[in-house]
N, C-alpha and C positions, 0 to 999 in steps of 0.2 A: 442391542446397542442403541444407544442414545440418538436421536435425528441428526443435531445439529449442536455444536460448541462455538458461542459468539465471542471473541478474543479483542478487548479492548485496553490500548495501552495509552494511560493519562497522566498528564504531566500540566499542574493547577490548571486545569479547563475545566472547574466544579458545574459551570455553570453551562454548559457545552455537552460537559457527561450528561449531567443528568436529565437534561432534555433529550438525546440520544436514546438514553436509557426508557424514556418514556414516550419515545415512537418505538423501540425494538419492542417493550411491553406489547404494546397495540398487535404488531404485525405477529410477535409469535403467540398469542392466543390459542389455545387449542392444541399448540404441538409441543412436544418433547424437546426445550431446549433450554440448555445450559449456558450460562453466562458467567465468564471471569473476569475480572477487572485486573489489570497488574497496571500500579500507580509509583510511579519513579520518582521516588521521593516529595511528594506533592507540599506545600505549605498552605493551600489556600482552602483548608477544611471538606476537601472534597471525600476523604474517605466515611467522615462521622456524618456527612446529608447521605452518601451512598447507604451506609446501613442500616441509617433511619429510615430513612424510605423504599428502599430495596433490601429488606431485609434475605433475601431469599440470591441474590447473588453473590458468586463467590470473590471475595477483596483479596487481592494480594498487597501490602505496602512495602517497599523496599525504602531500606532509609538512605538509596544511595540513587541516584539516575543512571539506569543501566543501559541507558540507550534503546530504541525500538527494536532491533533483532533480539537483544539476548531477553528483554522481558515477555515478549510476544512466545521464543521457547519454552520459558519457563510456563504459560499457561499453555501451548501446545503440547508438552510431556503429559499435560494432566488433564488435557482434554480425553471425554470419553463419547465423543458423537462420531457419527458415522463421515460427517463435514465438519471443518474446521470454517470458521467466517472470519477474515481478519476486518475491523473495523474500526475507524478511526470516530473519537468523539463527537466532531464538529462531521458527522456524518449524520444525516435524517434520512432516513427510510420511509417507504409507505407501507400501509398494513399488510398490501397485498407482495411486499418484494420479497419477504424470505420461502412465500409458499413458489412463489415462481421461478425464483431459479434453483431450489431442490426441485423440483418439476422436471425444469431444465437439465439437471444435474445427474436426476437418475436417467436420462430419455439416452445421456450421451456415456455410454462407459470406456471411453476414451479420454474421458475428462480431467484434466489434473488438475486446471484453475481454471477461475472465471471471474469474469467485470462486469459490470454493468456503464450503463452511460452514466457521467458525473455531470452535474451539472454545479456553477457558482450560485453563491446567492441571490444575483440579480436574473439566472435564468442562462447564464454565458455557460456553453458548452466546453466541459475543459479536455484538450485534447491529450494530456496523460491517460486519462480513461484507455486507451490504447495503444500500443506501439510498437516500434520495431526493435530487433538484437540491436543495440549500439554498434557502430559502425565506427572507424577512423574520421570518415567525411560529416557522417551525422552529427558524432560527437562534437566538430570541430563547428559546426553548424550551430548545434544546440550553445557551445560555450560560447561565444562568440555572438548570440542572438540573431542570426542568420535565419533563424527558423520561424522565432518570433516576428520576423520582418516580412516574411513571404510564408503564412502558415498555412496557403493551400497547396503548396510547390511540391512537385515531388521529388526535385532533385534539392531542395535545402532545404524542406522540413520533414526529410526521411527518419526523423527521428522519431516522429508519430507517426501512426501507418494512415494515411492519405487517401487510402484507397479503398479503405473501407468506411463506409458516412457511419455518420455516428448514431442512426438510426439505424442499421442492418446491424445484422449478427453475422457472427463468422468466425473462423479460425484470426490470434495474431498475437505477437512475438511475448510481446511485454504486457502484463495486466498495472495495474496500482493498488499498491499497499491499505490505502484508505476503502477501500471494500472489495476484499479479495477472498473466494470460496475456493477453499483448497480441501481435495479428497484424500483424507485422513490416510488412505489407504498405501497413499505416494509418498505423503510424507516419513512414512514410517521412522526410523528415529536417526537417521541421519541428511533425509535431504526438509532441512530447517531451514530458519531463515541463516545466513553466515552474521557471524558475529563480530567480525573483523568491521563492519560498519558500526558508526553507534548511531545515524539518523541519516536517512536518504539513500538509494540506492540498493535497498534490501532486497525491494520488492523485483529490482530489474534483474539480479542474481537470481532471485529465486524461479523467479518466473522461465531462467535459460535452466535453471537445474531441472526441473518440472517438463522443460523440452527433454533434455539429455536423460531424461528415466523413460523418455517414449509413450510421455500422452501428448496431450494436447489443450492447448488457453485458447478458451473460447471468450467473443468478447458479445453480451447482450444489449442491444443499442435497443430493445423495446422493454428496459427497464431502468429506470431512472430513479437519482439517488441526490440528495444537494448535500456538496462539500461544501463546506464554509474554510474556503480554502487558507492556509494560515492562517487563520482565529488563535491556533493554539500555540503556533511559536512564533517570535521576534523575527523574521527573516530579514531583517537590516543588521541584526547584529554579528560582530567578526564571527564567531565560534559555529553562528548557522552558515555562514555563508564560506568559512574554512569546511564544512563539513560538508557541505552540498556538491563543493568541486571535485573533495578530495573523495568522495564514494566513487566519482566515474575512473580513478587512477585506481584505486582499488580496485575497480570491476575489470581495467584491462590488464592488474598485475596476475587477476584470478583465469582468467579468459582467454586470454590472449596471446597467442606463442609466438606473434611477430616481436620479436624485441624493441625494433625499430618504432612500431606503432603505438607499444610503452612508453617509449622514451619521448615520443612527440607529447602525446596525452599528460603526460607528467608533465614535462614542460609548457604548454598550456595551462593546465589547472594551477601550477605554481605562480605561474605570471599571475592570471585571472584574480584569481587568489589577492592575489598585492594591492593589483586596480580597485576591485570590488570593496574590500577591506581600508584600503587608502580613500577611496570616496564616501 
């Protein structure tokens, strides 16, 4: 079996991929690993510089935008590695990140996912790199920027986990989708990404599914990765920021068996939703 399958989903960040694409070159050197691209419907010539210059990875082009879960499946059916890597374009690695956490990876056979510390492009540690199960309070926190305003707190920025620095390692709830090492093993062919998302929030489902089959998300704060965080979508515009809210109503319609704590979350996100959108 194959080492490792690198799962990259693009959407016109030509210029993002393929720099991406030639820091993973660097670091997987020497080892067995396979690389897919699945591009949702791109316009901005990203597939014809991919084959030019990477001739050797596999392109998928959809002529439609399928959203991040369901294209990120379609290269996960046809991965053939032993780890699945999901990673985001506007994501740079160093040469040495993919030898260290398969390192990491095999040491721990409890492992179902795993993170590493994120950092922005100015060096700003971003605190998604870890975090907790969504919460009623958290969430209400998180929508509401409560969290953003006191992000060492641990009773209002429970939403990332607080308690462990971003430099340790350790067991924690929620990984992120932008470099996430999932053991092919877990996934097997129904605990995927849910597709009832089409951007945002995939990665926080997935990560409680990946709980509930009984391993365990390890997060590595002594390996570091620069997200170029939104480079690749609009996050001012309605449709991202309709989509951003409505993933956590979806996570509590999937999750959640308090009715009541539905019904708040909804009605939260549908307000937010108006304000955010109306401003």
């Amino acid at each position: 079996m194959r080492q490792l399958t690198v799962v990259i989903v693009t959407y016109n960040a030509k210029q993002y991929l393929l720099k991406c694409l030639e820091y993973l070159g660097k670091a997987s050197e020497g080892m067995d690993v396979e690389v897919i691209v699945v591009d949702n419907a791109s316009a901005d010539g990203s597939e014809e510089a991919v084959r030019d210059t990477y001739p050797n990875v596999e392109y998928i082009y959809s002529t439609e935008n399928l959203g991040f879960a369901k294209a990120n499946n379609i290269a996960i059916r046809k991965a053939s590695g032993k780890y699945v890597l999901l990673l985001n374009p506007d994501v740079f690695i160093s040469e040495d990140t993919l030898r260290r956490v398969l390192e990491f990876a095999e040491s721990k056979p409890d492992m179902g996912a795993l993170g590493v510390r994120m950092i922005n492009g100015d060096g700003v540690f971003l605190p998604e790199s870890k975090r907790n199960k969504p919460t009623l309070w958290n969430t209400f926190c998180k929508i509401t920027g409560l969290a953003s305003l006191m992000p060492e707190s641990r009773l209002f920025a429970s939403y990332y986990n607080v308690t462990l620095s971003e430099n340790e390692t350790g067991y924690t709830s929620v990984l992120a989708g932008a470099f996430m090492l999932l053991n092919r093993a877990v996934l097997g062919d129904t605990t995927l990404l849910c597709e009832d998302y089409f951007m945002y929030g995939e990665d926080i489902d997935l990560s409680v599914s990946v709980l509930d089959a009984g391993y365990r998300n390890y997060y590595c704060g002594d390996v570091t990765v620069v997200h170029l965080k939104g480079k690749c979508t609009d996050k001012a515009s309605p449709k991202i920021i309709e989509a951003f809210y409505k993933s956590m109503d979806i996570y509590y319609r999937r999750h959640s068996k308090n009715p009541i704590a539905r019904a708040i979350v909804r009605f939260i996100t549908k307000a937010t939703i108006r304000v955010k959108a109306g401003a």
